[in-house]
N, C-alpha and C positions, 0 to 999 in steps of 0.2 A: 280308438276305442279305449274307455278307460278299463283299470284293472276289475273293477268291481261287477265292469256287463264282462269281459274274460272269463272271470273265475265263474259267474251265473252261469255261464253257457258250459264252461267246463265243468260243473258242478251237474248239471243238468244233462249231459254226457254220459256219467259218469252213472249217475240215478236209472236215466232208461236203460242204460246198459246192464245192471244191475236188476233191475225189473225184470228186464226180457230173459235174464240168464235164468231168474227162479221159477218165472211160467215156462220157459222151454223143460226144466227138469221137473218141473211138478204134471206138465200137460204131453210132454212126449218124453218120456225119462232115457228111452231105449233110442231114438235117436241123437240127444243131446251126451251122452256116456259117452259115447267115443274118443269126443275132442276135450275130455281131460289133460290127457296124456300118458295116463295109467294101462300097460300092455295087455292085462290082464283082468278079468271080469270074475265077480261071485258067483261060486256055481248056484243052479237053484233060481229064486226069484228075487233078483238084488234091486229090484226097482224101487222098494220100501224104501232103501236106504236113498237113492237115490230123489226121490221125491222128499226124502227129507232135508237133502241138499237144497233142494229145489226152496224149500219152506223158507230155510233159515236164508238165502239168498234173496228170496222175494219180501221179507219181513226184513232184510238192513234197507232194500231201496224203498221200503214203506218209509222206514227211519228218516232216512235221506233226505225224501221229500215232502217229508210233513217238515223240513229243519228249513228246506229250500225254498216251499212257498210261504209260508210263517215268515220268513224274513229274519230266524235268528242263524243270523249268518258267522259268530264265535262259534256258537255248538255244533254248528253244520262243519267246520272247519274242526272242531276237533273229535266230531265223530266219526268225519272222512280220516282222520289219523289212525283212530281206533280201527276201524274195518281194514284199513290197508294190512292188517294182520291176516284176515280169513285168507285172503291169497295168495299172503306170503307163508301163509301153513299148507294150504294147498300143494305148494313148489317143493316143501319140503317134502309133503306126502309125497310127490311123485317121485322126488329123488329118492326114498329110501323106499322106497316098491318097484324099481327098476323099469321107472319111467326112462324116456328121453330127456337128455339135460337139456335140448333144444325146448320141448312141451314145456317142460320144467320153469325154464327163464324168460323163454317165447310170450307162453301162455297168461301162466301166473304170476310171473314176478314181475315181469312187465304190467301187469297190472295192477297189482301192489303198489306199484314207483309211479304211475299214473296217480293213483288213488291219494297218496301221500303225497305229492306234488299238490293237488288240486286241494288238498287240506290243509295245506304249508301255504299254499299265495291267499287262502281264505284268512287263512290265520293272520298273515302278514298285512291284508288288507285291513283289517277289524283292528291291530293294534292299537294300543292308546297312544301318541304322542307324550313324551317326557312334558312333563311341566317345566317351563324355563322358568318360572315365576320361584323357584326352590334351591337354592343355593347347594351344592355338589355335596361340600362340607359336609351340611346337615341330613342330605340323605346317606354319607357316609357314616355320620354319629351315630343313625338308627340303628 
């Protein structure tokens, strides 16, 4: 299998994954809350915020996969680099709200390192090849 159907299919992974995470918080918020990994919940009616989790998670796998089937597979690669952030702010959030470091790294950062992974072999894939036709020299003069 070459790298290019890989990273498609890891890409494509990574997108319904992403989908599914911001319809489960935008469509059942009080179900999907739990498996953050945050011990503790807003008193009151925290769903708001929670579907707004939901929002901003359903509108990166919009991103995602309009990058995916469009075929601009640079951008797609490096706006899977950009998003590897949201879950690695997430890991943070949990650690300094006295999550689990297990949720923590488990959860989110393992996600993160997916997400960045799959935005690194796209990136890698899409490279330009050096021109041999260009003497070392002369791109050293520039």
């Amino acid at each position: 299998m070459s790298l290019k159907k890989i990273n498609t299919v890891l890409a494509a992974i990574v997108v319904l994954f992403v989908l599914y995470l911001g319809l489960s918080f935008i469509l059942i918020p009080e179900s999907s809350a739990p498996g953050v990994g945050l011990p503790t919940w807003p008193e009151g009616d925290g769903d708001g915020f929670l579907v707004m989790k939901g929002i901003r998670e359903f509108s990166m796998g919009l991103v995602l996969a309009i990058l995916l089937v469009t075929g601009h597979r640079r951008a797609l690669g490096l706006v899977l680099l950009m998003e590897a952030v949201a879950p690695f702010g997430d890991m943070i959030n949990v650690l300094t709200h006295d999550g689990t470091v297990a949720a923590a790294l488990g959860i989110h950062g393992l996600t993160a390192v997916v997400i960045a992974i799959s935005g690194l072999l796209i990136l890698w894939e899409t490279r330009k090849p050096a021109d041999a036709s260009i003497p070392s020299s002369e791109i050293l003069a520039v």
